[in-house]
C-alpha positions in Angstrom: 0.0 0.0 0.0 2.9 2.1 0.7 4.8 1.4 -2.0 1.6 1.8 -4.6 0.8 5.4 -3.0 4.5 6.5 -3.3 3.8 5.6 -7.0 0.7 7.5 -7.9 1.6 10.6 -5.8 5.4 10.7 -7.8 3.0 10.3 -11.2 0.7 12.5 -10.5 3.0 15.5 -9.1 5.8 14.8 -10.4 7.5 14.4 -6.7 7.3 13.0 -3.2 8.0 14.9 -0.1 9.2 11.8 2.1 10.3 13.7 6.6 11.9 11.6 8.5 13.9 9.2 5.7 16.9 10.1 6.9 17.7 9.6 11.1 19.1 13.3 11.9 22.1 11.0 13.6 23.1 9.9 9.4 22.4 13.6 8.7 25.3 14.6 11.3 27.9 11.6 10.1 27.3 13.6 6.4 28.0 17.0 7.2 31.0 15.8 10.0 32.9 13.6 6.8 32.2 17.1 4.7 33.6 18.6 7.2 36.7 16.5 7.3 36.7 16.7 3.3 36.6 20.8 2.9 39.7 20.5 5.5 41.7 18.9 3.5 40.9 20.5 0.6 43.4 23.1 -0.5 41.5 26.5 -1.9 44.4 27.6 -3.5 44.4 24.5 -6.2 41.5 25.9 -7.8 39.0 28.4 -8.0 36.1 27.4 -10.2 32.9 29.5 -8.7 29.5 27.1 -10.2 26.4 29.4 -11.3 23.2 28.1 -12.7 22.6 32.1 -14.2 26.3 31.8 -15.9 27.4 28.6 -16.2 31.2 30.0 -17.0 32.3 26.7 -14.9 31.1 24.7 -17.6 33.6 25.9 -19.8 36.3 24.6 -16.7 37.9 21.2 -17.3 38.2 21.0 -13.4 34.4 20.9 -14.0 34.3 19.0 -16.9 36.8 16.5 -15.3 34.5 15.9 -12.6 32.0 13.0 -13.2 34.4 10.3 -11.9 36.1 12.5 -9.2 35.2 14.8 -6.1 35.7 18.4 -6.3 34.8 21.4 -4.7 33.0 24.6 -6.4 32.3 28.1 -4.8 29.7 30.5 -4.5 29.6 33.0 -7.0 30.3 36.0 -4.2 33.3 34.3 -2.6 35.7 36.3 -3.4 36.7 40.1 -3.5 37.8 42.2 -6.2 41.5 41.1 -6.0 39.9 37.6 -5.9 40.2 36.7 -2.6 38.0 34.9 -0.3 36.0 36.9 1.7 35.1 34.9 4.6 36.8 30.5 5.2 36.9 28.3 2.7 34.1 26.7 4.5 31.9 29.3 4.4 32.7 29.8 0.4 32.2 26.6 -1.3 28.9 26.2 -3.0 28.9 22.5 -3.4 31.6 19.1 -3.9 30.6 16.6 -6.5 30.2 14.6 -8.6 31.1 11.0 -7.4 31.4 10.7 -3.9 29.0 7.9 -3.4 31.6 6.0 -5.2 34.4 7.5 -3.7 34.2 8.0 -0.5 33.2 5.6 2.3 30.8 7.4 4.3 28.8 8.6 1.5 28.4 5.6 -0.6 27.4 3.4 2.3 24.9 5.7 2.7 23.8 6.2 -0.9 23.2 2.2 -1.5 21.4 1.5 1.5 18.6 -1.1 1.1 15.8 1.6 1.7 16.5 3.6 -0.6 17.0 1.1 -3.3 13.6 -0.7 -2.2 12.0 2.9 -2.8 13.5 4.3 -6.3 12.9 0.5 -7.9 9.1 1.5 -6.5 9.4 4.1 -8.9 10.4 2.5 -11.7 13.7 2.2 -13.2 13.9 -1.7 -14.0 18.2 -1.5 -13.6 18.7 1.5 -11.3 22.6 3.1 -11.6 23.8 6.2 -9.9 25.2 8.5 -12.2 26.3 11.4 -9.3 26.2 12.7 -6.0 26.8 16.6 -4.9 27.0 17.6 -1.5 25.4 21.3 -1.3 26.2 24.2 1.2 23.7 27.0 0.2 25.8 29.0 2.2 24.2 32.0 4.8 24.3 35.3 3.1 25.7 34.0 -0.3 23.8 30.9 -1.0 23.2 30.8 -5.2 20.0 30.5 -6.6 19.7 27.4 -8.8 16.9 28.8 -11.3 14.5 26.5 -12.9 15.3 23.4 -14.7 14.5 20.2 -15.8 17.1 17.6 -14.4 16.8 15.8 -17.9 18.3 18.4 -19.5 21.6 17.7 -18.1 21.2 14.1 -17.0 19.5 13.0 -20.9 19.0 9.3 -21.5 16.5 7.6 -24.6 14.2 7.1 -23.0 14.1 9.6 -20.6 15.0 8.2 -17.2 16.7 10.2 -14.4 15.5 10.3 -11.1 16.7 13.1 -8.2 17.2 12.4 -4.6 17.7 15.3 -2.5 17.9 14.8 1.1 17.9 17.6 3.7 20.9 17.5 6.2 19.2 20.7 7.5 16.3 22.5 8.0 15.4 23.8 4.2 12.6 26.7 4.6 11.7 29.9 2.5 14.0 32.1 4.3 17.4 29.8 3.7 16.7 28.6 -0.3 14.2 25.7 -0.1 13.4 24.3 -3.2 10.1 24.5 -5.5 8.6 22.9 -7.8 5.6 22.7 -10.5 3.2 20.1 -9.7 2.5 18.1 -12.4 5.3 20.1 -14.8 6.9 16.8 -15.9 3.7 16.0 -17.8 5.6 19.1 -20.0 8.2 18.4 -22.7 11.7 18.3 -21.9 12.8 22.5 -23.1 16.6 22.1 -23.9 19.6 20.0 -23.6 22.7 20.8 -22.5 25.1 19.2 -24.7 29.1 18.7 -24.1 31.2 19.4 -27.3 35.0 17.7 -25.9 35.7 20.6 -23.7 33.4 22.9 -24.8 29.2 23.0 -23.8 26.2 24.6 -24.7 22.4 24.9 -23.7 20.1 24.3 -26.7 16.7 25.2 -26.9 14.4 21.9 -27.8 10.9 23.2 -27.1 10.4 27.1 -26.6 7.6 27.4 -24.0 9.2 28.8 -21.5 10.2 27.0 -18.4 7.3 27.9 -15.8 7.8 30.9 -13.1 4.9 31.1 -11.8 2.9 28.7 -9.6 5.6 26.6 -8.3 5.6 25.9 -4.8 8.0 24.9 -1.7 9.0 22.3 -0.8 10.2 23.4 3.0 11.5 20.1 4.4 13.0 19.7 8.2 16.0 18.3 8.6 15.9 14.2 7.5 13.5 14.9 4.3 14.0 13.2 1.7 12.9 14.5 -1.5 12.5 12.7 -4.8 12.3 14.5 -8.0 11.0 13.3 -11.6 13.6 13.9 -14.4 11.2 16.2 -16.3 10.0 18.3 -13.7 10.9 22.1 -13.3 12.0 23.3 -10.2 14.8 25.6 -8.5 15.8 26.9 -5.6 16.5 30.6 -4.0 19.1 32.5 -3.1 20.1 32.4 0.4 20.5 35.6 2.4 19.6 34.0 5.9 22.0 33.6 8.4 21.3 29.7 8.5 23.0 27.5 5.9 21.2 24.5 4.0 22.8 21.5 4.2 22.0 18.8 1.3 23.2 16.1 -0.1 21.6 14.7 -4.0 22.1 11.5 -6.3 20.8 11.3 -9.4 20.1 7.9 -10.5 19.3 6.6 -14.1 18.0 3.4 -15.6 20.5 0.9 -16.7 18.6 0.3 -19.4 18.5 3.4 -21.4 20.9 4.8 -23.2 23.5 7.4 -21.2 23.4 10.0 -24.1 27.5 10.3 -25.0 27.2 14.5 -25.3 25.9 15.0 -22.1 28.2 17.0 -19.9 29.1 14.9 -17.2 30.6 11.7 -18.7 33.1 8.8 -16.9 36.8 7.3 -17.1 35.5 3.6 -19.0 37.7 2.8 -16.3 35.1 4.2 -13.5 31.5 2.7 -14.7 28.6 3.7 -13.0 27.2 1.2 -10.5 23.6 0.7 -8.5 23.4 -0.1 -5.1 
């Protein structure tokens, strides 16, 4: 019964809103091991600030490079004229991806745990894989806004087939950049495709109807949340300017069974193949 309403709501909507998926004690091991990641990490390596309203990192082979690897991006206003950070490193880095659920322990034991592969085979992916993993900051004051899109464009497979996880390791409200979304938007056509020419992209436009920017709404979710996104379905986030970060950590997951479009942007190593759980 639980399983069949899971399935009609994520039909009919387009997404579930699932509290308490997460134990808040799992949500503290993930944002201690991030902890002990951004320590190690040294800020003067590289500087690639990610955008959704530029996307100049996309032009970065740091960025580029990053499907089979973990690496950190920062917010946008990081840094000063003279390109400095303003404030730490950890209060500057937008968000670490793209393959820590095959990299490192912590996250990958949590990634392919039993409930959550029990729930996204609900779904419907026959051979579930996941493609990546980010680990999101929104930091307070500087958080990015993410503006609307369609995870399909980026994540493309024939037939369409990417799902999104995104689990709150904090509180997400209004005020600190929750997310929202357009009920029933994936019923829409996928709008454009952002294709990867060797180390150069570009967004094209598929279907011109504007992505909607009206009528979407939050999706607060308290710490533990877990919430599960159809590949066609518009929705962003705000900026934050709260004094309250907002922890979260995504996969995106894809059926084995479709074909992983070759120009999409984020691509593997053949030494590295994806995996499901």
């Amino acid at each position: 019964m639980v399983a069949a309403s899971h399935r009609e709501r994520f039909e009919r909507d387009g997404f579930l809103v699932l509290p308490g998926f997460v134990p808040r004690a799992e949500c503290a091991a993930l944002r201690a091991r991030m902890a002990e990641l951004v320590a190690a990490f040294d800020p003067g390596e590289v500087r690639t600030i990610f955008s959704t309203t530029r996307h100049s990192h996309a032009q970065d082979r740091y960025f580029l490079g990053s499907g089979d690897r973990i690496r950190f991006f920062f917010e946008e206003e990081a840094f000063d004229d003279q390109g400095r950070l303003r404030q730490s490193k950890e209060r500057s880095i937008n968000k670490v991806g793209h393959a820590l659920h095959d990299l490192d322990p912590v996250f990958e034991r949590f990634s392919r745990q039993p409930a959550l592969e029990e729930l996204v085979l609900e779904l419907g992916p026959a051979e579930p894989l996941l493609l990546q993993s980010m680990y999101i900051f929104k930091q307070p004051r500087i958080g990015g806004e993410v503006v609307c899109h369609q995870d399909a464009a980026f994540l493309y497979t024939e037939p369409l087939s990417v799902i999104g996880l995104w689990f709150a390791l904090e509180d997400a409200t209004i005020k600190n950049g929750c997310m929202y979304a357009a009920p029933g938007g994936h019923f829409g056509p996928l709008r454009a495709r952002f294709l990867r020419h060797g180390e150069r992209t570009e967004m094209v436009t598929l279907e011109p109807t504007p992505l909607p920017s009206n009528g979407l709404v939050p999706l607060e979710a308290p710490e533990g949340t877990l919430i599960v996104l159809h590949g066609l379905l518009p929705h962003r986030s705000g900026p934050n300017r709260s004094a309250r970060s907002r922890h979260a950590y995504t996969l995106h997951v894809i059926d084995g069974q479709a074909r992983y479009s070759p120009d999409n942007w984020l691509q593997r190593a053949p030494e590295m193949p994806l995996r499901g759980f």
